[in-house]
C-alpha positions as CSV (number, residue, x, y, z in Angstrom):
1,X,9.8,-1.8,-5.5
2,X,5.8,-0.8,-4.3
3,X,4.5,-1.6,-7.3
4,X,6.6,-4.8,-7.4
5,X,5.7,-5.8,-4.0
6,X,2.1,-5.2,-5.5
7,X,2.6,-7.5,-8.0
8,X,3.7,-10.2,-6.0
9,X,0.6,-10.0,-3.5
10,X,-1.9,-10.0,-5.9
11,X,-0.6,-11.7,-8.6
12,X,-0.6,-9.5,-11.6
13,X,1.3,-8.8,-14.0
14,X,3.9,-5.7,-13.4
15,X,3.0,-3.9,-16.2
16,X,-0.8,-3.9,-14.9
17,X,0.7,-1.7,-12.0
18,X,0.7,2.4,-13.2
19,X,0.8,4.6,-10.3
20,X,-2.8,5.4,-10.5
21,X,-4.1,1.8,-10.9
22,X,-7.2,1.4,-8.1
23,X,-6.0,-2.0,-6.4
24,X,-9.4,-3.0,-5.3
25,X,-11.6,-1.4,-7.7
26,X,-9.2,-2.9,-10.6
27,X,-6.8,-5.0,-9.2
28,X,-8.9,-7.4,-6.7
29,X,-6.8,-6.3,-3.4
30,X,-8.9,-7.3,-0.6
31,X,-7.9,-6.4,3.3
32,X,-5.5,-8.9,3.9
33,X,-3.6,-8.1,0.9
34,X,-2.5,-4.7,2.5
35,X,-1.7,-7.0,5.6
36,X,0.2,-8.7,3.8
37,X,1.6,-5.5,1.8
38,X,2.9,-4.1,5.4
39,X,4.6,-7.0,6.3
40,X,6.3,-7.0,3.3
41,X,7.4,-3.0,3.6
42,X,8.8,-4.1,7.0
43,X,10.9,-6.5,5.2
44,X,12.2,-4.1,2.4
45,X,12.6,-1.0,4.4
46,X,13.9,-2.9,7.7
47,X,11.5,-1.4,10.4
48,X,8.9,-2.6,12.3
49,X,5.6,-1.1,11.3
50,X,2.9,-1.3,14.0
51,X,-0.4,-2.6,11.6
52,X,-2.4,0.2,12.8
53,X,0.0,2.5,11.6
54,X,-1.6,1.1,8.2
55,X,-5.2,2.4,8.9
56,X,-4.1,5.5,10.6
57,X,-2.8,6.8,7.0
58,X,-5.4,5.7,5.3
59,X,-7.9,7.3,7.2
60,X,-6.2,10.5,7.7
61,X,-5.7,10.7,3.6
62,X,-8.7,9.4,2.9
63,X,-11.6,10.9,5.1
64,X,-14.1,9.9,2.6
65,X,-13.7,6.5,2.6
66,X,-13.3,6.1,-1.0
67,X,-10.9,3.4,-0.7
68,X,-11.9,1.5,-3.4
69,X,-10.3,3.6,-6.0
70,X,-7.8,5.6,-3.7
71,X,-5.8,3.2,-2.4
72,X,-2.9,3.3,-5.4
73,X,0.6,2.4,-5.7
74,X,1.3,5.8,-5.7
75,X,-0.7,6.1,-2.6
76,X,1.4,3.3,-0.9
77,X,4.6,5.4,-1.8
78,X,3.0,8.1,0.1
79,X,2.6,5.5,3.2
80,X,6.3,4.3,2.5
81,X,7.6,8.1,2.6
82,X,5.7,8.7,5.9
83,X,7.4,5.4,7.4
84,X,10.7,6.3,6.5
85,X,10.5,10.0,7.9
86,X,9.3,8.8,10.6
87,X,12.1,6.8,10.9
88,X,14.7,9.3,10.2
């Protein structure tokens, strides 16, 4: 579903998506994409998630700001997995 949501935002073909696939450094994702990318997790996974929630994580797993080849669709399962155990 991530990398489908992905897809969606920054229209590109699915099958451009693998799990290690930079989205800014390959993909084009700006800032407001993620915004948009947490809305839409709120959506699928049904809970409200504060936006600064968003750069929290990605500061914490990211201390050295490499974010132009870190942020992933595997690292946005990472930020979905933290949201729903939080949850739990």
């Amino acid at each position: 579903m991530v990398r489908q949501i992905v897809s969606d935002i920054l229209v590109v073909p699915l099958e451009s998506i693998e799990p290690d696939t930079p989205l800014i450094a390959e993909l084009g994702a700006e800032s407001i994409d993620f915004l948009d990318l947490v809305f839409r997790l709120e959506e699928w996974l049904k809970v409200k998630i504060p936006i600064n929630r968003w750069d929290t994580y990605v500061q914490a797993q990211m201390p050295d700001r490499n974010y132009d080849v870190g942020i992933t669709s595997s690292f946005i399962v990472g930020f979905v997995s933290d949201v729903v155990e939080t949850k739990s």
